[in-house]
N, CA and C of each residue as an Amber inpcrd file, in Angstrom:
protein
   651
 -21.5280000   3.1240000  27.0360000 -20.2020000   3.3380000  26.4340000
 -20.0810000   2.5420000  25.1430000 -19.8800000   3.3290000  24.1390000
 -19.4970000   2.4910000  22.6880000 -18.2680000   1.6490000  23.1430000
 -18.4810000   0.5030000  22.1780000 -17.2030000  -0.6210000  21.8750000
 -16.8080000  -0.0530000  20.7040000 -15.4660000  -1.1480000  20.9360000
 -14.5510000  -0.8850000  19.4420000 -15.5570000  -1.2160000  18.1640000
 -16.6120000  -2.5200000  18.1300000 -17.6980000  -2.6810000  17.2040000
 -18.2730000  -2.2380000  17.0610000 -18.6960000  -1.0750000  17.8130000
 -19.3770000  -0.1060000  17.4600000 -19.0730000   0.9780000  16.6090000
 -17.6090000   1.8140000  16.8970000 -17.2040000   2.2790000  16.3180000
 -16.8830000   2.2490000  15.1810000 -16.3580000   0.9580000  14.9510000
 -16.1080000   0.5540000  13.4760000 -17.5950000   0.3940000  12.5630000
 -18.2690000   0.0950000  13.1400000 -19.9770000  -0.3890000  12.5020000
 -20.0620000   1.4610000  11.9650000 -19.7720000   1.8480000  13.0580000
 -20.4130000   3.6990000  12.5580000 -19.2660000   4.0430000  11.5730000
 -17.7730000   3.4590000  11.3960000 -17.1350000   4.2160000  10.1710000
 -17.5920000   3.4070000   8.9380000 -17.8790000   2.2360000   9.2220000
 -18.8330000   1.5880000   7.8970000 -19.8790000   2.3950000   7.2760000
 -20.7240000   2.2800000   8.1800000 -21.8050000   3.7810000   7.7000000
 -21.6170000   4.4210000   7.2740000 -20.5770000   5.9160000   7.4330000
 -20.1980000   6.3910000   7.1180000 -19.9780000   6.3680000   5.6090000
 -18.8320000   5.4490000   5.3920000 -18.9540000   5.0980000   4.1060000
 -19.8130000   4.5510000   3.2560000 -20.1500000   3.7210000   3.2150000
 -21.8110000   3.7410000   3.0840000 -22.4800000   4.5840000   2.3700000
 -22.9150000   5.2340000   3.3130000 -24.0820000   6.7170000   3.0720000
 -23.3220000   7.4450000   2.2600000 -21.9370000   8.1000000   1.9030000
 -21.1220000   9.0680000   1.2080000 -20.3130000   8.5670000   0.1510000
 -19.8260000   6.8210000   0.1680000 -18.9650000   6.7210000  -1.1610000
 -19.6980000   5.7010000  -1.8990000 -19.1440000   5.5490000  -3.3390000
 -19.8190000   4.3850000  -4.2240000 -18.4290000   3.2090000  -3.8500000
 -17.6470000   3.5520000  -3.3080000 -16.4840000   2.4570000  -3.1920000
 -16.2900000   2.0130000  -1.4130000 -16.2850000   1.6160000  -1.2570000
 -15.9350000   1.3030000   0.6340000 -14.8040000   0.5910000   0.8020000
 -14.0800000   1.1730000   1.4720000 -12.3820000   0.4910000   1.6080000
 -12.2570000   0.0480000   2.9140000 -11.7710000  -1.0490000   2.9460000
 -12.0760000  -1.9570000   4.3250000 -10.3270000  -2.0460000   4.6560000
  -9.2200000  -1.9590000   6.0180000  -8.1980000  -2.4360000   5.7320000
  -8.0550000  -2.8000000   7.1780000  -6.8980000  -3.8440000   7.2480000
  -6.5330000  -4.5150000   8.2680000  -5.1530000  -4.3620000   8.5400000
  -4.5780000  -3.8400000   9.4230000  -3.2630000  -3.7840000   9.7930000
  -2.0960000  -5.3190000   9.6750000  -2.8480000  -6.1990000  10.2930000
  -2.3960000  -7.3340000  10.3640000  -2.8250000  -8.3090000   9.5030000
  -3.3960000  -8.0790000   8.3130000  -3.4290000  -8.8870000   7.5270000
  -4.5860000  -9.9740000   7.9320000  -5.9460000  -9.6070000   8.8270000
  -6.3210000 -10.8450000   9.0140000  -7.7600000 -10.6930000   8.0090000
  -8.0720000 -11.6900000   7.7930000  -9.4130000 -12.0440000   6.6820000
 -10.5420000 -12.1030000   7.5750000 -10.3210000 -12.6100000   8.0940000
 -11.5960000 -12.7140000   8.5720000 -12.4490000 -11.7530000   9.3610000
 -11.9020000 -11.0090000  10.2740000 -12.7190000  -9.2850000  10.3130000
 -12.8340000  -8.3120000   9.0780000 -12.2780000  -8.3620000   8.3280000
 -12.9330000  -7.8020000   7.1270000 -13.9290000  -9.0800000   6.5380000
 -13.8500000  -9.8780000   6.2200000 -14.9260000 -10.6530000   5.8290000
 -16.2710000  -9.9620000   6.5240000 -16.0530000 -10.4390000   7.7230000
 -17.5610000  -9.8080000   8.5290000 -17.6640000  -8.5930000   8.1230000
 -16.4550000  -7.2360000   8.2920000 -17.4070000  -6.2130000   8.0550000
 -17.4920000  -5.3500000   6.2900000 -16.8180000  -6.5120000   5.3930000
 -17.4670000  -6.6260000   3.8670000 -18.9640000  -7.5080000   3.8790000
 -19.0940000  -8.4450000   4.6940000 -20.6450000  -8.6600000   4.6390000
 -21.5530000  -7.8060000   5.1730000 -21.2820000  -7.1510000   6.3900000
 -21.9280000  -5.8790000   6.7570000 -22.5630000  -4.8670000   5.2730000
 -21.4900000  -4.5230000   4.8250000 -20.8530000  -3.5690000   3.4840000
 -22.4390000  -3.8360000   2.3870000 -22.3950000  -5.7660000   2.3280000
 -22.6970000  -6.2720000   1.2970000 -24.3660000  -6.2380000   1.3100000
 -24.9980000  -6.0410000   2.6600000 -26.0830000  -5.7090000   3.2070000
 -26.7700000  -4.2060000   3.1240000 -25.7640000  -3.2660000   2.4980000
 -26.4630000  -2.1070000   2.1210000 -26.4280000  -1.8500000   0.5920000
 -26.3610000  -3.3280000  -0.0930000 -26.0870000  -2.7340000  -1.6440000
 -24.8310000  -2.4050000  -2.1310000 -23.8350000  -3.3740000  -1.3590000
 -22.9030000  -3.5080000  -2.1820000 -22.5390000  -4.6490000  -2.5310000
 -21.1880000  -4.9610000  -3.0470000 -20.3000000  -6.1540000  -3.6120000
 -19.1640000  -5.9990000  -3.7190000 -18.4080000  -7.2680000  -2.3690000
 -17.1980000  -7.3920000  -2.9060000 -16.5280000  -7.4140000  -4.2390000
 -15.0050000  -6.5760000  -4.3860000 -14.7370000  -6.5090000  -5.4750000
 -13.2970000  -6.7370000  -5.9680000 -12.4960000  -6.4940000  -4.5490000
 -10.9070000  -7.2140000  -5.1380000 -10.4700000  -6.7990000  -3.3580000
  -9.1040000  -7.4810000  -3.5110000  -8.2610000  -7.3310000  -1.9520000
  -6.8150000  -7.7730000  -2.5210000  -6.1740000  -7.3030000  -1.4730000
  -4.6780000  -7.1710000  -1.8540000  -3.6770000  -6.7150000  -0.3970000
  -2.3290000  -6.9760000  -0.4740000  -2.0320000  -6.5120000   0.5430000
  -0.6050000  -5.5640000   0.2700000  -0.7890000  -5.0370000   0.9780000
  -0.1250000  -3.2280000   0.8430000   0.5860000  -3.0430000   2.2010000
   1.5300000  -1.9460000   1.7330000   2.8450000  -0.9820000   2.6620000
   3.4070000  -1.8990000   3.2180000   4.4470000  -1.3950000   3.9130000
   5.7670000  -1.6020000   4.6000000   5.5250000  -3.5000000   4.7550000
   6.2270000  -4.4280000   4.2800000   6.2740000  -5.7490000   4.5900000
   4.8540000  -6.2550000   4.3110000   4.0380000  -5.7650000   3.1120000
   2.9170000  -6.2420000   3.0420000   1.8150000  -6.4720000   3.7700000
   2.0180000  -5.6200000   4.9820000   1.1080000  -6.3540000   6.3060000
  -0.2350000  -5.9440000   6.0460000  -0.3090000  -4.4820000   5.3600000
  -2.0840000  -4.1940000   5.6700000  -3.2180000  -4.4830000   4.3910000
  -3.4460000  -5.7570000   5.0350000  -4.8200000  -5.9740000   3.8210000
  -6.1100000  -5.1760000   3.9140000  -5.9760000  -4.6160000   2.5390000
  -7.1750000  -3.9080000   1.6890000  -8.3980000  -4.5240000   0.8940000
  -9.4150000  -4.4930000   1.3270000 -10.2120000  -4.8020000   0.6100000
 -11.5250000  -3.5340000   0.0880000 -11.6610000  -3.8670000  -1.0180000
 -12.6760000  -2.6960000  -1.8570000 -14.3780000  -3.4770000  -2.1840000
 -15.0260000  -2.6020000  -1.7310000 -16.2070000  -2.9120000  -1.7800000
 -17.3690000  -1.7470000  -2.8480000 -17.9300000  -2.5440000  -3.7300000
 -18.4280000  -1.8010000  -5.0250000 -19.8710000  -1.5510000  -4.7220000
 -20.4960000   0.1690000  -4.6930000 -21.8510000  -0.0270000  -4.7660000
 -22.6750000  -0.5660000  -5.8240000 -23.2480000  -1.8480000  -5.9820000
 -24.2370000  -2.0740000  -6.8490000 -25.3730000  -1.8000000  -7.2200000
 -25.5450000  -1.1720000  -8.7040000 -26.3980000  -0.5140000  -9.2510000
 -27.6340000  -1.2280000  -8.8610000 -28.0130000  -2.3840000  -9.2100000
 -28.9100000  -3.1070000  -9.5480000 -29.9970000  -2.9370000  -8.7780000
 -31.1630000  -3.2050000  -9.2210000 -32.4870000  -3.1680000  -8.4410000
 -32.5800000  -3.7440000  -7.2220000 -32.0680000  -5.0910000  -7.6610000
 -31.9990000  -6.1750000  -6.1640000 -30.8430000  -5.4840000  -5.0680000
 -29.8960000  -4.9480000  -5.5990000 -29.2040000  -4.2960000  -4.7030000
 -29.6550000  -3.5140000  -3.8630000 -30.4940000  -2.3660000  -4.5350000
 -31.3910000  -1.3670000  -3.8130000 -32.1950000  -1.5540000  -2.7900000
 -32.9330000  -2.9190000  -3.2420000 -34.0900000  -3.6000000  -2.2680000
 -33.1670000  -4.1670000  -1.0630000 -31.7980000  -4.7420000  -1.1450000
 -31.4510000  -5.2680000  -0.0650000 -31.2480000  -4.1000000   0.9670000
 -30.5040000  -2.4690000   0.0930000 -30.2880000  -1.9960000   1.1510000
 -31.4540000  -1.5800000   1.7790000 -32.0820000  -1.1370000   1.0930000
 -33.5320000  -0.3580000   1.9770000 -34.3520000  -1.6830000   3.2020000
 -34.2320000  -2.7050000   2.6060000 -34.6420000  -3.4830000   4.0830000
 -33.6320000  -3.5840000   4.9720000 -32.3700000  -3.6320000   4.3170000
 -31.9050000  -3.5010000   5.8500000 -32.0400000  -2.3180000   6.5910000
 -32.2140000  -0.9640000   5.7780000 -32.1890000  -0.3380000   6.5520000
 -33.4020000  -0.0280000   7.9510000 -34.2840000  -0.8860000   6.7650000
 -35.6430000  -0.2810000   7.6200000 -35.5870000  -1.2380000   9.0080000
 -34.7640000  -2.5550000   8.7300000 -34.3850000  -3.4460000   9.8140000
 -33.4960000  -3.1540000  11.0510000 -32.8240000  -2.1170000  10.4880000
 -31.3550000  -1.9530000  11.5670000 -31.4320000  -0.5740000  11.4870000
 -32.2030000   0.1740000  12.1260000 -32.1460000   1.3150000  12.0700000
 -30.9200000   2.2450000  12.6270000 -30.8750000   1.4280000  13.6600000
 -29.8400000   1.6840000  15.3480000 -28.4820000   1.4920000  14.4120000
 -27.7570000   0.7490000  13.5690000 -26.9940000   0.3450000  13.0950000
 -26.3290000   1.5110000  13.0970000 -24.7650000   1.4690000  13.2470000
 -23.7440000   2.7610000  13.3380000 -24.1860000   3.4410000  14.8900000
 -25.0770000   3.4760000  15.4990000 -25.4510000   4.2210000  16.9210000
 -25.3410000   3.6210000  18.0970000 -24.9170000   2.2630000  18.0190000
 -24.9420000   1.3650000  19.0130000 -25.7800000   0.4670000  19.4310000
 -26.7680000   0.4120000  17.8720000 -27.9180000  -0.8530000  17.8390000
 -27.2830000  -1.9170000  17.2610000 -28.1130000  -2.3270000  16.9360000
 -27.9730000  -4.3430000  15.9080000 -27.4470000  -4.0810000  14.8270000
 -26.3300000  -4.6290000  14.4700000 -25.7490000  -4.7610000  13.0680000
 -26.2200000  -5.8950000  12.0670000 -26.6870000  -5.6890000  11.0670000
 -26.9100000  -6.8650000   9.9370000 -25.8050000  -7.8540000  10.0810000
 -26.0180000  -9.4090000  10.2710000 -25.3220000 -10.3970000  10.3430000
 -24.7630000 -10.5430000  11.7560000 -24.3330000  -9.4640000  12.8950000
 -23.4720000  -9.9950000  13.7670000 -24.0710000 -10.0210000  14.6080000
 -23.6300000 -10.2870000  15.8440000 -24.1800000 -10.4190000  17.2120000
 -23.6080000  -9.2530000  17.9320000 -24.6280000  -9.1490000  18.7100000
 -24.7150000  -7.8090000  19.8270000 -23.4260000  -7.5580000  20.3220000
 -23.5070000  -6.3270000  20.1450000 -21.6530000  -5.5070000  20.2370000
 -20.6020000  -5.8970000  19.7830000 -20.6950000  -6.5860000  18.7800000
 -19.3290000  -7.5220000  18.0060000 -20.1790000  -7.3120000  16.9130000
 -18.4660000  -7.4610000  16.3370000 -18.2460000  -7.8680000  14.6150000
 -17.7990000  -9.5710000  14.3860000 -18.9050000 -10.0960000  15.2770000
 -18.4270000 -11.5120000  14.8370000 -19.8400000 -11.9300000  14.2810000
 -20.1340000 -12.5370000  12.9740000 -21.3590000 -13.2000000  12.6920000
 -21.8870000 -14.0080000  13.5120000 -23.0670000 -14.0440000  12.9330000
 -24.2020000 -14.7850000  13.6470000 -24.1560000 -15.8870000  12.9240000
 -25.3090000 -17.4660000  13.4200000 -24.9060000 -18.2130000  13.3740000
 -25.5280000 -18.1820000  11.7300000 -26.5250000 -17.6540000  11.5670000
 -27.2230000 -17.2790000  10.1820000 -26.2820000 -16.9160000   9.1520000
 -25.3760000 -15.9840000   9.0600000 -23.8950000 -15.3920000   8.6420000
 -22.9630000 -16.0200000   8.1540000 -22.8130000 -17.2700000   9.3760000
 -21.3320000 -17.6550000   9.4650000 -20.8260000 -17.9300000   7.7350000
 -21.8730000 -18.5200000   7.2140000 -21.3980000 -19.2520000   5.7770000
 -20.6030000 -18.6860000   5.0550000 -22.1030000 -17.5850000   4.9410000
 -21.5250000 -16.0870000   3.7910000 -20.5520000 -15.4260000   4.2650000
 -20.3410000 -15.3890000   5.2970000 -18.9110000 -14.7590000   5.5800000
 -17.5860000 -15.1560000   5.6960000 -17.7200000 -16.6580000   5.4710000
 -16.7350000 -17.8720000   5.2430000 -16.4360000 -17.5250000   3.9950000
 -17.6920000 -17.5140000   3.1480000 -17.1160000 -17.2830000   1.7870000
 -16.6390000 -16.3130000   1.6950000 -16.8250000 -14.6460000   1.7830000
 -15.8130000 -14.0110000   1.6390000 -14.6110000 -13.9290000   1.8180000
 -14.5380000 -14.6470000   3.6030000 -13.0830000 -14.8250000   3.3470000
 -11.7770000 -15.5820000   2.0170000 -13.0020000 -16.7070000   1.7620000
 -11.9690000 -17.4860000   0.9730000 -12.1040000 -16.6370000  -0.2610000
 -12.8440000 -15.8030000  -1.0330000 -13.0540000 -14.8160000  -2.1110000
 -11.7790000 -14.1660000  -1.5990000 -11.5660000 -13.5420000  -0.2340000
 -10.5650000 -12.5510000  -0.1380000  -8.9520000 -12.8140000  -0.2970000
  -9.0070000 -14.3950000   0.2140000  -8.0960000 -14.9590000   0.4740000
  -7.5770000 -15.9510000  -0.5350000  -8.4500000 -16.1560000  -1.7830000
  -7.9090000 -16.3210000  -2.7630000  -7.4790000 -15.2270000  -3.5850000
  -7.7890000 -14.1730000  -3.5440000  -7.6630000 -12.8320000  -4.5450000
  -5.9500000 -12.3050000  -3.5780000  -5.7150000 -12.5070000  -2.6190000
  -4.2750000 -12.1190000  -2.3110000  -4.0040000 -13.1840000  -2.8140000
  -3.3750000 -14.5510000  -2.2300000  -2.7740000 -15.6310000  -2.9490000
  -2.3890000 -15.0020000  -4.3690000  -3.4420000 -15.3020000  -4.9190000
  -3.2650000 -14.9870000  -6.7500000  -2.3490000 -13.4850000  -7.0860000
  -2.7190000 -12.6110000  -6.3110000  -1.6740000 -11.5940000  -6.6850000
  -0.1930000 -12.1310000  -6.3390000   0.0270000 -12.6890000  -4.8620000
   1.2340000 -13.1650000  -4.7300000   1.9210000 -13.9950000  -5.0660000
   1.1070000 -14.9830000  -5.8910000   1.7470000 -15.5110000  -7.2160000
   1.8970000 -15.0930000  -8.4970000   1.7970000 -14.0020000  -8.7890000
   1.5360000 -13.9470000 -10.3410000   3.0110000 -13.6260000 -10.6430000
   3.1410000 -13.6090000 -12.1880000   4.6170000 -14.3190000 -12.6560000
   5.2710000 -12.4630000 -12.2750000   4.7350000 -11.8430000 -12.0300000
   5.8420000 -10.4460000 -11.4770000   6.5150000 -11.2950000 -10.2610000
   5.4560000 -11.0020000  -9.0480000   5.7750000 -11.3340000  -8.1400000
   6.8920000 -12.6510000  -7.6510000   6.8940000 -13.5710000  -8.9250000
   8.0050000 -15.1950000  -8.6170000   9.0310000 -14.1760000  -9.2230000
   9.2700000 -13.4180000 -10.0580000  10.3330000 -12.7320000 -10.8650000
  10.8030000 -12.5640000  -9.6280000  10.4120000 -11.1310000  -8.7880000
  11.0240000 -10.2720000  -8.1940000  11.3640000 -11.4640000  -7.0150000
  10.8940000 -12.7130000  -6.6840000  11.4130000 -13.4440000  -5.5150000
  12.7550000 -14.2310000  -5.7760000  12.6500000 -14.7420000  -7.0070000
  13.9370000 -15.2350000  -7.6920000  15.0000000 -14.9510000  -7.9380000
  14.6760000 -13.3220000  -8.3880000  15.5860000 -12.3610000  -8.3450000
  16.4540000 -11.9920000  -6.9770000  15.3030000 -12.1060000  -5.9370000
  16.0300000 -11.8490000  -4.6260000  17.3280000 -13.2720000  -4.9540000
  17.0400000 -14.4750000  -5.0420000  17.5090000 -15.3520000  -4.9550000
  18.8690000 -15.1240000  -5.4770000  19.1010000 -14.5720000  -7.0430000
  19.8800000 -14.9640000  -7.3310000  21.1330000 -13.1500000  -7.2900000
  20.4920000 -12.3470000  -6.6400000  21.5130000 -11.2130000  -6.0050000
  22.3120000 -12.0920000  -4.8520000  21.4280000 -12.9420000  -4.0950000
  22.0100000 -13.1430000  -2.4930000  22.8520000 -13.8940000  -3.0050000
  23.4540000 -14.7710000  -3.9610000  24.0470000 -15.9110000  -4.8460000
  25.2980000 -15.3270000  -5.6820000  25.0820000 -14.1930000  -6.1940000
  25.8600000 -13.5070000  -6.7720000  27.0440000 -12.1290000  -5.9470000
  26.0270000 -11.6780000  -4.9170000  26.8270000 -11.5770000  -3.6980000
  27.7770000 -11.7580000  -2.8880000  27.0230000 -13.4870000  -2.8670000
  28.2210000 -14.0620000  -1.9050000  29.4780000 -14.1360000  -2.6400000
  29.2740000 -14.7950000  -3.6160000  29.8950000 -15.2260000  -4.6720000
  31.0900000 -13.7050000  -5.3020000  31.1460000 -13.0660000  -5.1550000
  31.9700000 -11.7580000  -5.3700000  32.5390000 -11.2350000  -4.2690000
  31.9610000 -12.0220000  -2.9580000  32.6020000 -12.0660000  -1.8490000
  33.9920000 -13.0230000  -1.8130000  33.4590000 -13.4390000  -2.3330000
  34.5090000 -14.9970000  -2.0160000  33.8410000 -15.6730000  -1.1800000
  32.6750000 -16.2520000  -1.3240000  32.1140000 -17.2150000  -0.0490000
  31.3160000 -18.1650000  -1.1080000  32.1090000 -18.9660000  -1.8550000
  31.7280000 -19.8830000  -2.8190000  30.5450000 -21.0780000  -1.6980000
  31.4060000 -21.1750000  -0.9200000  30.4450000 -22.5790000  -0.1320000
  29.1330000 -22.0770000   0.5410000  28.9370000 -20.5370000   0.7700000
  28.0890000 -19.9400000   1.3910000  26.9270000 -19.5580000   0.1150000
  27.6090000 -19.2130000  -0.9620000  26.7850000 -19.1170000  -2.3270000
  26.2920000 -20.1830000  -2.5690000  26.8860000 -21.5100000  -2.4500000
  26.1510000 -22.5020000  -2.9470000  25.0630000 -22.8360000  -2.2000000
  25.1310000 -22.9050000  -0.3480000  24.6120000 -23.5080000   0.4460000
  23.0150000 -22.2360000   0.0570000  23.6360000 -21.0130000   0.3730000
  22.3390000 -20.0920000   0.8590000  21.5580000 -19.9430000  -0.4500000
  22.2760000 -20.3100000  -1.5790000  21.5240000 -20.5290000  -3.0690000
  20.5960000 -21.6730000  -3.0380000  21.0130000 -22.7220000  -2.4410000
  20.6510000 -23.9800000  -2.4180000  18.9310000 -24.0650000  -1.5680000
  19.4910000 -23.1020000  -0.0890000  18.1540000 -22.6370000   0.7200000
  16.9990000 -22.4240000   0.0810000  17.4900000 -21.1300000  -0.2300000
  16.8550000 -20.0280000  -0.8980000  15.6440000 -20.6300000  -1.6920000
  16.5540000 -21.3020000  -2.7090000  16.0230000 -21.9780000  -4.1240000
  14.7130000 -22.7620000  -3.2850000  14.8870000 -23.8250000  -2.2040000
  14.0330000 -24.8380000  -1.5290000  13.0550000 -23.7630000  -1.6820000
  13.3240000 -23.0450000  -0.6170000  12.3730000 -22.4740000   0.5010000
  11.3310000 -21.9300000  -0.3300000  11.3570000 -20.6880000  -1.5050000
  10.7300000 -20.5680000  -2.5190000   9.3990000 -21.3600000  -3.2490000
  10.5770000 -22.5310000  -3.2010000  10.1330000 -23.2810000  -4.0530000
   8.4700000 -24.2060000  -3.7720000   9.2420000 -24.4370000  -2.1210000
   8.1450000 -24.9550000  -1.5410000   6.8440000 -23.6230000  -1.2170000
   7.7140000 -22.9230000  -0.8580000   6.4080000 -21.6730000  -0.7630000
   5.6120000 -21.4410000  -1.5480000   5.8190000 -21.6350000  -2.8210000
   4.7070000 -21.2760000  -4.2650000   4.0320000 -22.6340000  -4.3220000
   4.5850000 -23.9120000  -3.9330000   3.7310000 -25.1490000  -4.0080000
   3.0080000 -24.9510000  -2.6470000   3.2150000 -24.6100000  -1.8960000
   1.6160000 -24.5620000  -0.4410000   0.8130000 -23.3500000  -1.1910000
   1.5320000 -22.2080000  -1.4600000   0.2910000 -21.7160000  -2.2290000
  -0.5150000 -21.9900000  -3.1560000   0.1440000 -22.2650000  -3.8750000
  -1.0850000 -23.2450000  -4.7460000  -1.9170000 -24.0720000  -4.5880000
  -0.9010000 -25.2460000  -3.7750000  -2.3970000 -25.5810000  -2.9610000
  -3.6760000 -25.2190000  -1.9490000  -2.8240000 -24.6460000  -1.5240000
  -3.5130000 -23.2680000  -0.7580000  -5.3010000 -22.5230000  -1.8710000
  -4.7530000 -22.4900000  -2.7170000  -5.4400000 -21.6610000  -3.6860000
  -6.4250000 -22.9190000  -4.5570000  -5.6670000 -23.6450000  -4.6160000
  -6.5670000 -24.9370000  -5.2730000  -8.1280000 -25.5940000  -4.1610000
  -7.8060000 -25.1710000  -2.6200000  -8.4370000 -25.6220000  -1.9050000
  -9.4880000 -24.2840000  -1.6430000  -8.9810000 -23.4380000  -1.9510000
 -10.3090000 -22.2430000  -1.6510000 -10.8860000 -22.2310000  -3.3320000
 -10.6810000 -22.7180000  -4.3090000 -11.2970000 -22.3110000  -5.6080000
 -11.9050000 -23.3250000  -5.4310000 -12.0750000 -24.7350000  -4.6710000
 -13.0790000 -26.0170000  -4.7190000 -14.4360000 -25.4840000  -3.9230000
 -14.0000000 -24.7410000  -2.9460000 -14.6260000 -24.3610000  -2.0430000
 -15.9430000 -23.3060000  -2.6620000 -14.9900000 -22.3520000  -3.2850000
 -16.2410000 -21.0580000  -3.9700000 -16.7940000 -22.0080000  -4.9860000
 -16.1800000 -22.8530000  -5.9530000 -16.8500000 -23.5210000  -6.9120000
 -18.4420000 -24.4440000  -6.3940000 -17.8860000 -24.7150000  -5.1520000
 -18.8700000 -25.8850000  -4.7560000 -19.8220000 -25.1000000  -3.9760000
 -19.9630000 -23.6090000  -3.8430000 -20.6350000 -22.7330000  -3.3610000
 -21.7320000 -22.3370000  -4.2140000 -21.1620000 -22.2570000  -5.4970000
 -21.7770000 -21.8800000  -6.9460000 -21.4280000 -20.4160000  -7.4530000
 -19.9220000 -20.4030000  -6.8430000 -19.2870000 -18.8320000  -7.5180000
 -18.7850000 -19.5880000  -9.0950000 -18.4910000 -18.5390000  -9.8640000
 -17.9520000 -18.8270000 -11.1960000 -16.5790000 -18.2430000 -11.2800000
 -15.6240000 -19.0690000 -11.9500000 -14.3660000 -18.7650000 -11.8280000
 -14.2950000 -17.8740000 -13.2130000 -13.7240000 -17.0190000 -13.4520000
 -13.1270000 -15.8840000 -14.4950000 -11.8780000 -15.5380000 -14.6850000
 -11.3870000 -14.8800000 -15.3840000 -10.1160000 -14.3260000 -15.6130000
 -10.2300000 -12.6260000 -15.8880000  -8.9750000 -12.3360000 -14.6590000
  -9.3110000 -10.9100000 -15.2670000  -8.5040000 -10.3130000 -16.2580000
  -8.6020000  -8.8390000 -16.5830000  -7.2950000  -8.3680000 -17.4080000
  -6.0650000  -8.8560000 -17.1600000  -5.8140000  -9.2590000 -16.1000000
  -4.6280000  -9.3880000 -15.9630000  -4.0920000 -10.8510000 -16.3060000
  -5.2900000 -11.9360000 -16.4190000  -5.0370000 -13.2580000 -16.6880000
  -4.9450000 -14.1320000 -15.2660000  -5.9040000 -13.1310000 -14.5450000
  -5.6960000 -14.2780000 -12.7960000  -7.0140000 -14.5520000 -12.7510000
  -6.8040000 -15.8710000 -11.8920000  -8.3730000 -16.4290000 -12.1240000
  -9.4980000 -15.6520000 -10.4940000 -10.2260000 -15.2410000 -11.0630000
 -11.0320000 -14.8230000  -9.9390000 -12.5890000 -15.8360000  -9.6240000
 -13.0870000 -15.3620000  -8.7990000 -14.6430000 -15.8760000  -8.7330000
 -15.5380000 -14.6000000  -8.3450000 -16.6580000 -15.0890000  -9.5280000
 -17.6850000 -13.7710000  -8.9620000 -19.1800000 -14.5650000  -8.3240000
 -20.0000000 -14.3580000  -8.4420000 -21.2180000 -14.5520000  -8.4560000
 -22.3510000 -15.0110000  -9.5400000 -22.9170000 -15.5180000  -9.7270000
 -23.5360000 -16.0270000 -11.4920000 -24.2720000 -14.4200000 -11.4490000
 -23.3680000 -13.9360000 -12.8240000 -24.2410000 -12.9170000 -13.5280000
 -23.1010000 -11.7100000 -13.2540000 -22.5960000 -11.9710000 -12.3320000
 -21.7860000 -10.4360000 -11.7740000 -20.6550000 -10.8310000 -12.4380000
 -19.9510000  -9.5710000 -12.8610000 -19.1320000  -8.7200000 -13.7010000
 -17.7850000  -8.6350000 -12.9860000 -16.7250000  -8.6700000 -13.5750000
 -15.2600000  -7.3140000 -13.0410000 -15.5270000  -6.3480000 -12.2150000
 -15.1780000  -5.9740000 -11.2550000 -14.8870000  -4.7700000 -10.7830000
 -14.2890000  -4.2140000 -12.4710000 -15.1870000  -2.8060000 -12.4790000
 -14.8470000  -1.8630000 -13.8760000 -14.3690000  -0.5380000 -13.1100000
 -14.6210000   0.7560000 -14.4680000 -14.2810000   1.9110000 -13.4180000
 -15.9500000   2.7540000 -13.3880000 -16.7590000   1.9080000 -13.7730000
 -17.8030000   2.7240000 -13.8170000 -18.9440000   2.0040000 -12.9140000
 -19.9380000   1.2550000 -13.5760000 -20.5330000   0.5140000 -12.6560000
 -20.3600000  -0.9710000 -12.7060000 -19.4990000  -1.5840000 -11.2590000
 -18.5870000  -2.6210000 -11.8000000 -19.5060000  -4.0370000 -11.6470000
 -20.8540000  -3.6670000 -11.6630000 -21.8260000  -5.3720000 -11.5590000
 -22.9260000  -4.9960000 -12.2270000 -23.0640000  -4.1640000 -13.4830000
 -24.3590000  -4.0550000 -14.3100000 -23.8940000  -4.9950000 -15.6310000
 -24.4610000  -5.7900000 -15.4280000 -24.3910000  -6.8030000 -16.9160000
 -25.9180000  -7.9590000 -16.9760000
């Protein structure tokens, strides 16, 4: 009887074998099963390439995975393949242990790092100066609200909240974000900026996600 790791290992494949892009998503927002099965991903010749979190209350994190052109890319996938043949059928998956999507002890690292790659690349979207706009903004409707209500002491107090709560929220993220960029740095990722002016980390030598081939440089 297939497991749920199994199943999922065979819609990896899937993608895989048929797209140049592989879209990984999580209902609940957690990093770390996509980590594992973007390192899976990263074992047939690809490369992580951005993550973000999407629909109703932000809950389902997306992550995109880029086929890489490159020679060395090619060579990784073809040994794995010739390694994991069973892979998607209910054999051995590259990196994890038997019938799970949990790494092996060989794994664990590289798949640490993706997470914090993944988990700095949300952070940074959820700070960027749109995103404090539109939170501030919440702030100062609920303020202006009350306040046209007639609930001057309720405007001040829930203004007063508001303002904290915010406030402190963008300072844990940051630190938050300061502690996973020590982390990829001291890994030997390179920090960048993208179009948009957010700082990312790639790999020495690797490129932007582009719209064409997003790691030939």
């Amino acid at each position: 009887m297939r497991t749920g790791a199994d199943r999922k290992a065979a819609e990896l494949l899937r993608q895989i074998a048929s797209e140049d892009v592989v879209v990984l998503r999580h209902e609940m927002s957690i990093a770390g099963k996509l980590a594992s099965q973007a390192y899976v991903v990263e074992q047939y010749g690809f490369e992580y390439g951005e993550a973000w979190r999407e629909g109703p209350n932000k809950q389902t994190l997306t992550v995109h995975m880029y086929r890489d052109p490159r020679p060395e890319a090619r060579r990784r996938e073809a040994a794995t393949i010739a390694a994991f043949p069973e892979a998607g059928n209910g054999g051995a998956v590259p990196g994890m242990q038997p019938g799970s999507l949990k790494p092996t002890a060989e794994a664990q690292e590289a798949v640490a790092r993706l997470k914090d790659r993944i988990g700095f690349d949300v952070m940074s979207k959820g700070a960027d100066k749109k995103q404090k706009a539109v939170a501030w903004g919440c702030c100062g409707v609920l303020v202006l609200t009350l306040l046209l209500a007639g609930m001057y002491v309720g405007a001040l107090a829930g203004g007063a909240v508001m303002a904290a709560f915010l406030a402190g929220a963008f300072k844990l993220s940051t630190v938050r974000r300061q502690r996973l960029a020590q982390r990829l740095q001291d890994a030997g990722f390179v920090p960048v900026q993208d179009e948009h002016g957010r700082q990312r980390f790639l790999r020495p030598g690797q490129q932007l996600p582009g719209h064409a081939n997003p790691f030939v440089g």
